[in-house]
C-alpha positions as CSV (number, residue, x, y, z in Angstrom):
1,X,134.6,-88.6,-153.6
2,X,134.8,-88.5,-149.8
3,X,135.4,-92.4,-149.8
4,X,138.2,-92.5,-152.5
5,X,140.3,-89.7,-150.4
6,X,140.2,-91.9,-147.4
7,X,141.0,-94.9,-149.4
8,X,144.1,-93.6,-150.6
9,X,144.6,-92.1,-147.5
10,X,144.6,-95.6,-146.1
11,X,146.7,-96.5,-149.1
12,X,149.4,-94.4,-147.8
13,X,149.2,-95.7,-144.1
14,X,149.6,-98.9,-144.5
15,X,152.3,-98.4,-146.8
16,X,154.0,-96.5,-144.2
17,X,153.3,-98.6,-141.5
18,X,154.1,-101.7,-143.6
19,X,157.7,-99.9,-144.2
20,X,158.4,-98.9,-140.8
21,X,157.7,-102.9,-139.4
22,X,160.2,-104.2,-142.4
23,X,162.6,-101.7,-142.1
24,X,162.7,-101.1,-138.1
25,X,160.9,-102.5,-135.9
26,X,161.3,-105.9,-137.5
27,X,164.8,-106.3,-137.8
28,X,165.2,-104.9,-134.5
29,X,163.1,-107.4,-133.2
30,X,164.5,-110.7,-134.7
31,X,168.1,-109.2,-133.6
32,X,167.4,-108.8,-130.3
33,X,164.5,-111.9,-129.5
34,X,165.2,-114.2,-132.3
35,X,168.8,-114.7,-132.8
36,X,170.5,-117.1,-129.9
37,X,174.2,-117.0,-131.6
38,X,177.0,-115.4,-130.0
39,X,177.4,-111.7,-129.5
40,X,180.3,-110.1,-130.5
41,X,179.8,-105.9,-130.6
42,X,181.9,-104.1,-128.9
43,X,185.8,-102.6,-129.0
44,X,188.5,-105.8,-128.9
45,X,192.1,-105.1,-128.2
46,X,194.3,-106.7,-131.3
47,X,197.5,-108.7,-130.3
48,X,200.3,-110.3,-132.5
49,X,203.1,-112.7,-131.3
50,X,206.2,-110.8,-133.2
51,X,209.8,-112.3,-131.8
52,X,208.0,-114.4,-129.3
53,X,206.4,-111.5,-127.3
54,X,202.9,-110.5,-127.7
55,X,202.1,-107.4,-129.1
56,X,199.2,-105.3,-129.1
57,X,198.8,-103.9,-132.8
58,X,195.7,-101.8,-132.7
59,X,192.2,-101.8,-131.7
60,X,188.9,-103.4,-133.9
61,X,185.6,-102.0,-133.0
62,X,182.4,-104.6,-134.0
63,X,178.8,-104.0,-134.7
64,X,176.6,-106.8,-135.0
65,X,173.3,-107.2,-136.3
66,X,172.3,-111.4,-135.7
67,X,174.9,-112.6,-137.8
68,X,176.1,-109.9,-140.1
69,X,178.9,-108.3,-138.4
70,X,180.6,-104.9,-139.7
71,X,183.5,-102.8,-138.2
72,X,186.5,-100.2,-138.2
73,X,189.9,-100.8,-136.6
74,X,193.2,-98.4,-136.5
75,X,196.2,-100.2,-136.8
76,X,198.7,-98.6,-134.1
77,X,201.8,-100.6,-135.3
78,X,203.2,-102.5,-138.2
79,X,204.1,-106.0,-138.6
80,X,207.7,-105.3,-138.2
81,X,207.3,-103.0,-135.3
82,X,206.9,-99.5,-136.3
83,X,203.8,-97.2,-135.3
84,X,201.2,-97.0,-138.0
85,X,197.6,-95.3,-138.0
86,X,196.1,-97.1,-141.0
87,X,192.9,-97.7,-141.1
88,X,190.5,-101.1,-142.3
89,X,186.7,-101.8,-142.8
90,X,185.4,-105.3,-141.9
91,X,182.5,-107.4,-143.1
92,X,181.4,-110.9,-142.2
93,X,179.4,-113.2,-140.2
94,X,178.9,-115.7,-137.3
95,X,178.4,-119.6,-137.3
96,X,178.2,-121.1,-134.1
97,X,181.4,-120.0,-132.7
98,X,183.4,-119.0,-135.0
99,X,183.6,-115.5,-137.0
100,X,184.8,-114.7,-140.5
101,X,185.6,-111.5,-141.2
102,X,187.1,-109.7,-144.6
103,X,189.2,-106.7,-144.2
104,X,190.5,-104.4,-146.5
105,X,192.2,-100.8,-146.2
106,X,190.0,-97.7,-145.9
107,X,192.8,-96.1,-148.5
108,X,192.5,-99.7,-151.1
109,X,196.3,-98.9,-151.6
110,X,197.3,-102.4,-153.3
111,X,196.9,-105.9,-152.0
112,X,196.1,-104.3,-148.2
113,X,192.6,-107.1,-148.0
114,X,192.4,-110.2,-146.1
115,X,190.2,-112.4,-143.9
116,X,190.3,-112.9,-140.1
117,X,188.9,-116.0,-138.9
118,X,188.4,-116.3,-135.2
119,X,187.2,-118.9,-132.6
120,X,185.0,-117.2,-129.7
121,X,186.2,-118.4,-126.6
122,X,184.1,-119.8,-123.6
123,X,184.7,-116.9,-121.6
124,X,183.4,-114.6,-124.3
125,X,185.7,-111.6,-123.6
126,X,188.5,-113.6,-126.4
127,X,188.9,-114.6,-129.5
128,X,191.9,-116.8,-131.1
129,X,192.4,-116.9,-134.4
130,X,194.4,-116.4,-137.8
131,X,195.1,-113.4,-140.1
132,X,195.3,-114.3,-143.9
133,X,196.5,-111.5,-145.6
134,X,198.9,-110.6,-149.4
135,X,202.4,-109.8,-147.5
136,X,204.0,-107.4,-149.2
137,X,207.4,-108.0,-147.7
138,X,207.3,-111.6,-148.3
139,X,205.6,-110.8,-151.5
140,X,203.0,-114.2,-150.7
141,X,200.4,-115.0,-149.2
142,X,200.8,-115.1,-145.2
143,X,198.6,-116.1,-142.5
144,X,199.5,-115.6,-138.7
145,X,197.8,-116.0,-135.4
146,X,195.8,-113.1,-133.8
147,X,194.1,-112.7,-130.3
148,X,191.0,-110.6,-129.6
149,X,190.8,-109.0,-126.2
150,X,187.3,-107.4,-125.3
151,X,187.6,-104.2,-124.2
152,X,186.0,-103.1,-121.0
153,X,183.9,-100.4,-121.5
């Protein structure tokens, strides 16, 4: 009896330890030693040209796990220059240098989803890019140029 307690008892373990290497210590592990891409985490500034001046439009904060990147950003001002405080989730991913990343409003009020597609540059502190997006003014589909700024912490 003694011998099939410990057995399950050594079931258990090395289900828990199995679980703990696949759920932590793995991932952790090929994120921080195995993956060589570029890194991107961290709180960029977001600029618009609007009237041939550049504008910054809100903030975009990243979070990066090897290629899978996910984020928040608050949107200080709207395309046509008013202040604003909306709010956007982000998902995407890395290859080589460029990141793709698909937005849509916290709210999900209407067409407010779109894709940013941005080109990490050499420096690493910017990214240059384009925002594809449903405009509702132009009542089309719109893409313009955006700039990433890191933000020094």
């Amino acid at each position: 009896m003694i011998e099939f307690s410990m057995a399950i008892l050594a079931g258990i373990v090395t289900a828990i330890i199995i679980a703990a290497v696949t759920k932590w210590i793995w991932p952790s592990f090929q994120d921080k030693c195995l993956y060589k891409g570029i890194r991107v985490a961290g709180t960029w500034e977001i600029s618009e040209e609007r009237n041939g001046k550049t504008i910054k439009a809100g903030k975009i904060h990243l979070k990066q796990k090897g290629r899978i990147i996910t984020g928040s950003s608050t949107r200080t001002k709207t395309r046509d220059g008013k202040k604003s405080e909306r709010h956007f989730k982000y998902h995407g991913f890395t290859c080589g240098k460029q990141i793709t990343l698909m937005f849509e409003d916290v709210k999900g009020v209407g067409f407010d989803t779109g894709t940013y597609v941005f080109t990490v540059q050499n420096d690493g502190t910017t990214m240059l890019g384009m925002a594809t997006f449903h405009g509702k003014a132009e009542n089309k589909i719109v893409s313009e140029p955006r700039t990433l700024t890191k933000v020094v912490a």
